[in-house]
C-alpha positions as CSV (number, residue, x, y, z in Angstrom):
1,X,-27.3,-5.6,-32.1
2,X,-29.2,-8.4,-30.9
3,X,-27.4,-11.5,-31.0
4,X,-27.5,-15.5,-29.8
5,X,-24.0,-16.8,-28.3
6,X,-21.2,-15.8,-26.7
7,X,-19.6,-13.0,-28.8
8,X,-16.1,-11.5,-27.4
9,X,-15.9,-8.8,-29.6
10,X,-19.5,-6.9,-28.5
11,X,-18.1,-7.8,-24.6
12,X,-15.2,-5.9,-25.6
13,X,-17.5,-3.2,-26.9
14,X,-19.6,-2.9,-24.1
15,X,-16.6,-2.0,-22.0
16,X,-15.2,0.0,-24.2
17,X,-18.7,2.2,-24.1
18,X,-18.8,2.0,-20.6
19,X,-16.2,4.4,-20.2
20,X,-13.2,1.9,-20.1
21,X,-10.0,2.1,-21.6
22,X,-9.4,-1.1,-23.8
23,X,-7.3,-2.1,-26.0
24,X,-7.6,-1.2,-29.4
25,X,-9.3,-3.9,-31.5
26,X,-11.6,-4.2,-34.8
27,X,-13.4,-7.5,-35.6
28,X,-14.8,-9.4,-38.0
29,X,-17.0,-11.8,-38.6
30,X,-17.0,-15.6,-40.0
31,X,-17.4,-13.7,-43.7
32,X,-15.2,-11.3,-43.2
33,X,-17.6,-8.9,-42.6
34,X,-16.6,-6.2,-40.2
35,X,-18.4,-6.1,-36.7
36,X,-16.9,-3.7,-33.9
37,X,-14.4,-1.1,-33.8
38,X,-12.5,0.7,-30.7
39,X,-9.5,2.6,-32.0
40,X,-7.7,5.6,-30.7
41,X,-7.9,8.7,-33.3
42,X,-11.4,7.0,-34.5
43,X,-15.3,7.0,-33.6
44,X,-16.2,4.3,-32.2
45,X,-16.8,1.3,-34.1
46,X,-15.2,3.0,-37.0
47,X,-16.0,1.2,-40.3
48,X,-12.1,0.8,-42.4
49,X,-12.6,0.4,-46.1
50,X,-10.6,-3.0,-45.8
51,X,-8.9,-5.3,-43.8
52,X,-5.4,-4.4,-44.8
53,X,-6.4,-0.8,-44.3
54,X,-7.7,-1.4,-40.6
55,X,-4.5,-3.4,-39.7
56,X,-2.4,-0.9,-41.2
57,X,-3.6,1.6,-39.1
58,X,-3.3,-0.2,-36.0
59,X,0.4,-1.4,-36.7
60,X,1.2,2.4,-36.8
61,X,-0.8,3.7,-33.7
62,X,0.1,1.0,-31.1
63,X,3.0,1.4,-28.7
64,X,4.4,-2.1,-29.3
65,X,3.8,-1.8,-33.3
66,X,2.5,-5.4,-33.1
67,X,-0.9,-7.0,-32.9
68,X,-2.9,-10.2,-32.1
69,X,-5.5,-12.2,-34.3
70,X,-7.7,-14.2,-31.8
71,X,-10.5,-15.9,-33.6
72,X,-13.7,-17.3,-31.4
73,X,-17.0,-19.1,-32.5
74,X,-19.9,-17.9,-30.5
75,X,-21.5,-21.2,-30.7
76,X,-18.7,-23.0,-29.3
77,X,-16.9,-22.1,-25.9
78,X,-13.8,-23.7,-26.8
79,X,-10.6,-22.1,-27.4
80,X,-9.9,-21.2,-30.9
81,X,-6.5,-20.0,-32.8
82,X,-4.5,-16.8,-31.3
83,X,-2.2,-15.5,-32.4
84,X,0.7,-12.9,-31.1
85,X,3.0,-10.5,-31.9
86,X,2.2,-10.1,-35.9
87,X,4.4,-7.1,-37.2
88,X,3.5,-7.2,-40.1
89,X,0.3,-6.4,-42.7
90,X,0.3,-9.3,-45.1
91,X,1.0,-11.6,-41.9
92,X,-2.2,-10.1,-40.1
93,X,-4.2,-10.2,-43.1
94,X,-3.3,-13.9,-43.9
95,X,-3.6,-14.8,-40.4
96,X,-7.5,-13.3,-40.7
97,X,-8.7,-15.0,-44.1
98,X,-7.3,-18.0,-42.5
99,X,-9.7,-18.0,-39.8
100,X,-12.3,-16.6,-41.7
101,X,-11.6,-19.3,-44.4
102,X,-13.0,-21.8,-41.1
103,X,-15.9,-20.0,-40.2
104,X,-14.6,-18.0,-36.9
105,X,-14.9,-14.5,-36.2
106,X,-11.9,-12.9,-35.7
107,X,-10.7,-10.1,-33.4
108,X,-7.4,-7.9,-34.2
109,X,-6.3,-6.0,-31.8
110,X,-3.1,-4.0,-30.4
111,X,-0.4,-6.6,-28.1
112,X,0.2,-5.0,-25.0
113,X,3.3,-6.9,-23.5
114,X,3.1,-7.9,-19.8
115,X,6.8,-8.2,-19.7
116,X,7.3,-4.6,-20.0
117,X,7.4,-4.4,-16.0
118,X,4.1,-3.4,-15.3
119,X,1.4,-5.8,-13.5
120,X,-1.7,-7.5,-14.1
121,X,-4.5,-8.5,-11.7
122,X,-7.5,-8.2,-10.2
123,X,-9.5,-5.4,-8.1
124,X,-13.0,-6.4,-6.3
125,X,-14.3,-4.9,-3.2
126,X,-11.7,-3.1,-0.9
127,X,-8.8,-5.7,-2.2
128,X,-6.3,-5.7,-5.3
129,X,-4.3,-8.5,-6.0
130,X,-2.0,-8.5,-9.1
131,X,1.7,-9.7,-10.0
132,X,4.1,-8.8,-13.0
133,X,4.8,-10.7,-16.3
134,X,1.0,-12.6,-16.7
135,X,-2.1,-11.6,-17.6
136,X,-5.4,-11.3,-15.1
137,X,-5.2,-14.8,-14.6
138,X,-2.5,-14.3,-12.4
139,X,-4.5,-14.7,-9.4
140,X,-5.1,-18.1,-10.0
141,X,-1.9,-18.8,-9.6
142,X,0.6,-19.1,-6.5
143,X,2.9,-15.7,-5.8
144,X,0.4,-12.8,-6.4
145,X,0.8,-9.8,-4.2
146,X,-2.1,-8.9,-2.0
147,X,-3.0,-5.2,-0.7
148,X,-6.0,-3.0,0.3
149,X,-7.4,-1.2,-2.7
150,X,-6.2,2.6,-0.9
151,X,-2.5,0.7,-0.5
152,X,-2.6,-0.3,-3.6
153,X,-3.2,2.9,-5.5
154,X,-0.2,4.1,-3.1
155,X,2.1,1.8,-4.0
156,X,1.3,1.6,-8.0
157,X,1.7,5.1,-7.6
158,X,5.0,5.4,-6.0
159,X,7.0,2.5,-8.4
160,X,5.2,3.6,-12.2
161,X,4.0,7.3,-10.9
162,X,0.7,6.2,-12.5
163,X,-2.9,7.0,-10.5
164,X,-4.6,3.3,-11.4
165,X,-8.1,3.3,-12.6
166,X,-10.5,1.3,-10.2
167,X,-14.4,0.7,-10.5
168,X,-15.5,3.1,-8.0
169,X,-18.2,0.6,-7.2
170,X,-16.6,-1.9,-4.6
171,X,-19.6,-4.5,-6.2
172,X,-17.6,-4.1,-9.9
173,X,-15.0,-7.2,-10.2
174,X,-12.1,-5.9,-12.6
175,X,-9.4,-7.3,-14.8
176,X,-6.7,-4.8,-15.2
177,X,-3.4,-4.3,-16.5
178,X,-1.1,-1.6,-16.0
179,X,1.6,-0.5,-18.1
180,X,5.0,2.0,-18.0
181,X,3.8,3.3,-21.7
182,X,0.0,4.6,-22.5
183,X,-1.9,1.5,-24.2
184,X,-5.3,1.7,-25.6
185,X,-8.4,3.5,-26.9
186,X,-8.0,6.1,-24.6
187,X,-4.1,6.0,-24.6
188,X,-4.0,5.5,-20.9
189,X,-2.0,3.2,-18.2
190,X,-4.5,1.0,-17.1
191,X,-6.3,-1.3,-19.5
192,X,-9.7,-2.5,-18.1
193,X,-10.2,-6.8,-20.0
194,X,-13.1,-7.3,-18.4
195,X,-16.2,-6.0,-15.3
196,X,-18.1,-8.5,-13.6
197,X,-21.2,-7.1,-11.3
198,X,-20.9,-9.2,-8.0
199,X,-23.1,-9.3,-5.1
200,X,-20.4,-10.2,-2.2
201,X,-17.2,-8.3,-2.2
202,X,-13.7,-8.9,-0.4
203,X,-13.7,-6.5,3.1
204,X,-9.7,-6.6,3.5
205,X,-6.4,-7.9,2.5
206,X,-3.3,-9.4,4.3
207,X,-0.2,-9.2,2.9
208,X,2.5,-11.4,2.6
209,X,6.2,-11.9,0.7
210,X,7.9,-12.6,-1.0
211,X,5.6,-12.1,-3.5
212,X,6.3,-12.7,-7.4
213,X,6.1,-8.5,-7.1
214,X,8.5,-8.3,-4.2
215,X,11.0,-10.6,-6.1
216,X,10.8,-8.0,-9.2
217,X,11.7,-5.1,-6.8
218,X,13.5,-6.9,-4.7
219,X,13.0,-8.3,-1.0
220,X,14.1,-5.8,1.2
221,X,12.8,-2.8,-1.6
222,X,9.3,-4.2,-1.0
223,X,9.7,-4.6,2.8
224,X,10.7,-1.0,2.7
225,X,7.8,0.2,1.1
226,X,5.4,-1.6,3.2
227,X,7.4,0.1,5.6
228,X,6.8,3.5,4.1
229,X,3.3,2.8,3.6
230,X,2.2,2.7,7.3
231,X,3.9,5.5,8.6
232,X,7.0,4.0,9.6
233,X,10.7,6.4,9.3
234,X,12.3,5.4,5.9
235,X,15.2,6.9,5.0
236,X,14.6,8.5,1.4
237,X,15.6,5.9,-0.8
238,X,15.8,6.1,-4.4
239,X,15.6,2.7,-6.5
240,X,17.6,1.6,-9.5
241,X,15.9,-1.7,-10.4
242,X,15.8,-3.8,-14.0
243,X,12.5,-3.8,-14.7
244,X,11.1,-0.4,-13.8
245,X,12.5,3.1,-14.1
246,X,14.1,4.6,-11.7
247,X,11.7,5.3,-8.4
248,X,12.3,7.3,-4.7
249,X,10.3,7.0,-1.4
250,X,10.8,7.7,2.4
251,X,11.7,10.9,4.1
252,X,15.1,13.1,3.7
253,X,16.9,12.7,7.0
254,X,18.7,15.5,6.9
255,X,22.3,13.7,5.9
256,X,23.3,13.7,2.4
257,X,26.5,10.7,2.9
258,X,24.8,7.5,0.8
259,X,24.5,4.1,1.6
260,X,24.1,1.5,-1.7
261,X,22.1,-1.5,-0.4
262,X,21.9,-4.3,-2.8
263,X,18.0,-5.6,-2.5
264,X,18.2,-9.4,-3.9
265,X,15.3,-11.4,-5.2
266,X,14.6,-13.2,-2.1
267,X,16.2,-12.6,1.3
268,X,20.2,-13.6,1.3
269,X,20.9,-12.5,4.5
270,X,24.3,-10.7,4.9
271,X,25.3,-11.8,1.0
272,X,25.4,-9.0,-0.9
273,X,26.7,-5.4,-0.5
274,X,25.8,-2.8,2.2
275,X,27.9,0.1,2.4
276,X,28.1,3.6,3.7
277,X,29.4,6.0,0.5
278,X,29.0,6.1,-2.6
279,X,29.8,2.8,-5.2
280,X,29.3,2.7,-9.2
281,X,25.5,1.0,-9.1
282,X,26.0,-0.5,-12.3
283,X,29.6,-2.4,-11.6
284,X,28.4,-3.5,-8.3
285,X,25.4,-5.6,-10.3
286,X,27.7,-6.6,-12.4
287,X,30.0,-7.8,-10.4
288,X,27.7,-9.4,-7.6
289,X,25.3,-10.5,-10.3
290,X,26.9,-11.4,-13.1
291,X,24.2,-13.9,-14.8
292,X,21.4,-11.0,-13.7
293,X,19.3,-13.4,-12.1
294,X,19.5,-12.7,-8.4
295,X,20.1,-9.0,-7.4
296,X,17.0,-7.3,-8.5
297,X,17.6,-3.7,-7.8
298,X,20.2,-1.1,-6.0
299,X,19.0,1.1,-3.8
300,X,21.2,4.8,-2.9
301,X,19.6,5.5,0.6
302,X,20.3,8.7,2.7
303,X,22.6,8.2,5.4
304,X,21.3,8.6,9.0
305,X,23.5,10.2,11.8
306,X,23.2,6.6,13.8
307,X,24.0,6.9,17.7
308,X,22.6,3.6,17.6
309,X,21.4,0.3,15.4
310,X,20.4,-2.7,15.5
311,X,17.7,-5.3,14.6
312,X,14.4,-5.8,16.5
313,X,11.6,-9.1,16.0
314,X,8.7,-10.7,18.0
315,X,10.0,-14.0,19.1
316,X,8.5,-17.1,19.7
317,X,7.8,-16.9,23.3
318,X,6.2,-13.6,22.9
319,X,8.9,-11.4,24.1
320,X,10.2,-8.7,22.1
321,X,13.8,-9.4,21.1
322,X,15.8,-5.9,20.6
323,X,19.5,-6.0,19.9
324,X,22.0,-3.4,18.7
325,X,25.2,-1.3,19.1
326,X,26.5,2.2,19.0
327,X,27.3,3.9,15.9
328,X,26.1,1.9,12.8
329,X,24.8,-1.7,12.6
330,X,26.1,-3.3,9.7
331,X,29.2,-4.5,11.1
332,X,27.6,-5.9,14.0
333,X,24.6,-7.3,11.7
334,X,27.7,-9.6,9.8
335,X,28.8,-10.4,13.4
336,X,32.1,-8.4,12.8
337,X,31.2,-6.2,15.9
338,X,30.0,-7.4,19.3
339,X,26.2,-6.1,20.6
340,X,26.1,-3.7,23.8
341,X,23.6,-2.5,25.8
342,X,21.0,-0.1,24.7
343,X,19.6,2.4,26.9
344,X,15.8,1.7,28.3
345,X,14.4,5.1,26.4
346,X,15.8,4.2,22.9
347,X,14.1,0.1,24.1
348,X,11.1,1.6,24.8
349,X,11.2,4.0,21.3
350,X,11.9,0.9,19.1
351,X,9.1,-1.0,21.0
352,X,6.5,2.0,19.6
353,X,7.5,1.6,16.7
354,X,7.0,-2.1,16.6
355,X,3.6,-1.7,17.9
356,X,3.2,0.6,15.3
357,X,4.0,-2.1,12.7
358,X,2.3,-5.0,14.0
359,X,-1.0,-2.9,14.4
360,X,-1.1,-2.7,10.5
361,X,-0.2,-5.5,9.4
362,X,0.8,-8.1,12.0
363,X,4.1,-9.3,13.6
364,X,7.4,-7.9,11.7
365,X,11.0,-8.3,11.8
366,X,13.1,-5.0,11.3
367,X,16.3,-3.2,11.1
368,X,16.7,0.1,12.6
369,X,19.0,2.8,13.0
370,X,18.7,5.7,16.0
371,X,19.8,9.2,15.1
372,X,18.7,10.3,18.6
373,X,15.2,11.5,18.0
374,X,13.6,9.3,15.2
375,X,14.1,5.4,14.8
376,X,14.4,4.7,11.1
377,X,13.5,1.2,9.5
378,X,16.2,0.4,6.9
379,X,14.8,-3.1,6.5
380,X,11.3,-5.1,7.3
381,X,10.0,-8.3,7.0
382,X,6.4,-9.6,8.4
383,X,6.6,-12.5,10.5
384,X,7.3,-13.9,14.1
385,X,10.9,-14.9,15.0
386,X,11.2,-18.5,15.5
387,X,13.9,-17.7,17.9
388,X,13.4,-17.4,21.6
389,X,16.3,-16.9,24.6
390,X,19.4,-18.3,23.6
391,X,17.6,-20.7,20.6
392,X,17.9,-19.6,16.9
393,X,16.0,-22.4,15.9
394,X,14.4,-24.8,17.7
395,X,15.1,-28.7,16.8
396,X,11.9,-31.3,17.1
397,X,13.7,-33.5,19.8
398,X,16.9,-32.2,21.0
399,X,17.8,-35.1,21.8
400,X,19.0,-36.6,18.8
401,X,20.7,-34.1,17.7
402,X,24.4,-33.5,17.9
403,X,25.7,-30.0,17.8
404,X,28.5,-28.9,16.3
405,X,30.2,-26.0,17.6
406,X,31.1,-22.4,14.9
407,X,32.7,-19.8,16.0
408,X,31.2,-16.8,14.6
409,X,34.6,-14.7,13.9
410,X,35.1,-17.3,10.8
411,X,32.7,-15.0,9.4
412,X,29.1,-15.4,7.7
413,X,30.7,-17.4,4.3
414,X,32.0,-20.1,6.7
415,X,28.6,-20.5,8.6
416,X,26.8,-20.7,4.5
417,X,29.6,-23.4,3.7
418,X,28.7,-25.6,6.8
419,X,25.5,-25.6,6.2
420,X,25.9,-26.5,2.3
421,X,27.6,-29.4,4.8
422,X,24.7,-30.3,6.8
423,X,23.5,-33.9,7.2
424,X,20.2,-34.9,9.1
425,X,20.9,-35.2,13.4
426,X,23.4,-32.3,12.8
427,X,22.6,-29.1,14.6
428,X,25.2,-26.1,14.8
429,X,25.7,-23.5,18.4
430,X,27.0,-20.4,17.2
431,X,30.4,-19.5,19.4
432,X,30.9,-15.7,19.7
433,X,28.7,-12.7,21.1
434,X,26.7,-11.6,17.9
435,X,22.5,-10.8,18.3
436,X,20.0,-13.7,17.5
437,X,18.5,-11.1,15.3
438,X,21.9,-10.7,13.5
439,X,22.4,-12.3,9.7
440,X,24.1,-15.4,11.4
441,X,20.8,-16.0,12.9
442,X,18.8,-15.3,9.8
443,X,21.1,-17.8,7.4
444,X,20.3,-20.2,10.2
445,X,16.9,-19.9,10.2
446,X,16.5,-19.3,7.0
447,X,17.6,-22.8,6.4
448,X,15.6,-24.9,9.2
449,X,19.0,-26.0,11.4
450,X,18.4,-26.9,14.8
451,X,20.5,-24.1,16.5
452,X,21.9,-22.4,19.0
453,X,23.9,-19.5,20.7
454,X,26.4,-19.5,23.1
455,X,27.7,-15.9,23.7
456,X,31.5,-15.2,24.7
457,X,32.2,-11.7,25.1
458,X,35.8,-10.4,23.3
């Protein structure tokens, strides 16, 4: 079909015939006249003996039971009616000899909701970027999440269980979606909206979060699988999250007691739940997240025998900061247990496994815990510590500011209230002998407050 303008419809056609999974659609033109046809059970470009009978058939074979009428004019770039979500015939049908009854072709096809907690985005080269609830378009915006195209098919994998479908040619720019439920003329996961042949491609990707993809799993759930993806120890951790079923990564170690880790939105250091047994996953959202909108997921981890935890981050002279206790950390990460010394070999094993991190993808901030022979990472973020010696965060000219003096066994709540308190030329010295890499220290720098630490041993 040779043909002058820009027609959506035969775009859509092309992909379809091309071996991509689209979704299902039939159009018409600005008579009425039927054009193109992709729909699952049919030939391709299947010729219905009416409208209603066309629409009819796709009500009943999409997942969502609900389809869109987008009209276009090939002559005329400009946006043109859409509409979404039609559940019914006689709507659909109306809808068409509405548009029809203008002059504009018209497209029907299946909706495929992107808030059913799967992603949209973009792969191109060696580089996929995508984020949840938007279209393709995402990545124009602010928030996407950014990985190598093999980390990428890792990670897609491990949340949905769902191999992605990538243009094997790293020259092919792809729209994609990706959905829980099968979508489409081939009544598959991915949904391909549109190839573009490029000469220049993307070589590599650096990631970064929070990420609008991080803040659906949850902070520390993402920092965990980044964790998991470059070889670090993760305890096997199984996820309980709103948006996505039920999903488990890391490596059994050998200790069946749980921990239940609440993994918030964005980092809240030391706000929410950690604790060693098991708790009812369900009450504990409710009752730490009442409204819904800040604890994305639960996670049940497997307990590890710790000899030894603590927290370990690059700070900003350079030096490696490595703090901890014996037994387990997450009393002394709330500052309810004083730090002691570590022993130089179990230094030295947290060090490798720094390096280990920052060689894939740059400086990082972790928690560990030492059963002896393996250090496992039970959280990570990416970054360098602003903190360096006995500075949590450094103030612009100490001079002017006036410290104010908290001693850390009023507990982490206090610390949040007095900085809810803070006024400009107000810096705070924490009192007590907690790490710089503890959650006092986080809150603290986490909110930009000239600070410092005075250690008193107890």
């Amino acid at each position: 079909m040779s043909e002058t303008g820009h027609f959506k419809d035969a775009g859509l056609d092309r992909l379809a015939a091309g071996g991509n999974n689209v979704a299902q659609f039939v159009s018409y033109d600005g008579e009425g006249l039927p054009r193109y046809s992709r729909v699952l059970g049919h030939t391709p470009n299947h010729a219905f003996g009416s409208q209603e009978e066309a629409v009819a058939y796709l009500l009943s074979h999409t997942t969502e039971k609900s389809i869109n009428v987008r009209s276009f004019s090939p002559d005329d770039p400009k946006s043109k009616p859409f509409n979404y979500g039609i559940k019914t015939v006689d709507d659909a049908v109306a809808t068409l000899r509405a548009r029809q009854a203008e002059g504009l072709h018209t497209i029907v096809n299946e909706t495929v909701d992107i808030k059913d907690g799967g992603v949209s985005g973009v792969a191109h080269g060696n580089v996929v970027e995508f984020a949840p609830h938007d279209t393709p378009r995402c990545v124009e915006k602010a928030g996407t999440v950014v990985l190598s195209r093999k980390m990428a098919r890792s990670v897609l994998y491990l949340v949905y269980g769902i191999v992605p479908r990538f243009p094997n040619d790293l020259k092919t720019r792809q729209e994609f979606s990706i959905h829980p439920m099968r979508h489409g003329v081939l009544d598959e996961h991915t949904i391909t909206w549109e190839v573009e042949q490029l000469d220049a491609y993307p070589e590599s990707a650096e990631t970064q979060w929070p990420n609008r993809f991080s803040d659906m799993l949850g902070d520390k759930t993402f920092g965990l699988i980044m964790a998991d993806q470059i070889g670090l120890y993760v305890p096997r951790t199984m996820v309980l999250n709103r948006s996505v079923a039920p999903f488990t990564f890391g490596e059994p170690t050998g200790n069946p007691e749980p921990w239940i880790r609440t993994a918030p939105n964005q980092q809240t250091p030391g706000k929410y739940t950690t604790e060693r047994g098991w708790l009812d996953p369900f009450k504990l959202m409710q009752q730490e997240d009442p409204t819904n909108e800040n604890i994305a997921s639960i996670l049940k981890q497997d307990g590890v025998d710790a000899k030894y935890s603590g927290a370990c981050a690059m700070g900003a002279d350079g030096s490696l900061i490595i703090e901890g206790k014996s037994g387990f950390g997450d009393r002394f990460m709330v500052g309810e247990e004083q730090m002691t010394a570590l022993p130089d070999t179990l230094q030295r094993a947290i060090a490798e496994t720094y390096q280990q991190a920052e060689a894939s993808i740059g400086p990082v901030r972790f928690e560990w815990v030492y059963d002896g022979t393996r250090v496992w990472v039970v959280q990570l973020h990416r970054g360098i510590s602003v903190s360096s010696g006995e500075t949590i965060f450094p103030s612009a000219n100490d001079e002017h500011v006036h410290y104010i003096e908290y001693d850390t066994n009023n507990g982490l709540e206090g610390l949040r209230s007095m900085i809810d308190a803070w006024q400009p030329g107000m810096g705070i010295t924490l009192v007590g002998n907690v790490g710089i890499t503890s959650h006092f220290g986080d809150v603290l720098r986490k909110a930009r407050i000239p600070s410092k630490l005075v250690r008193v041993s107890v």
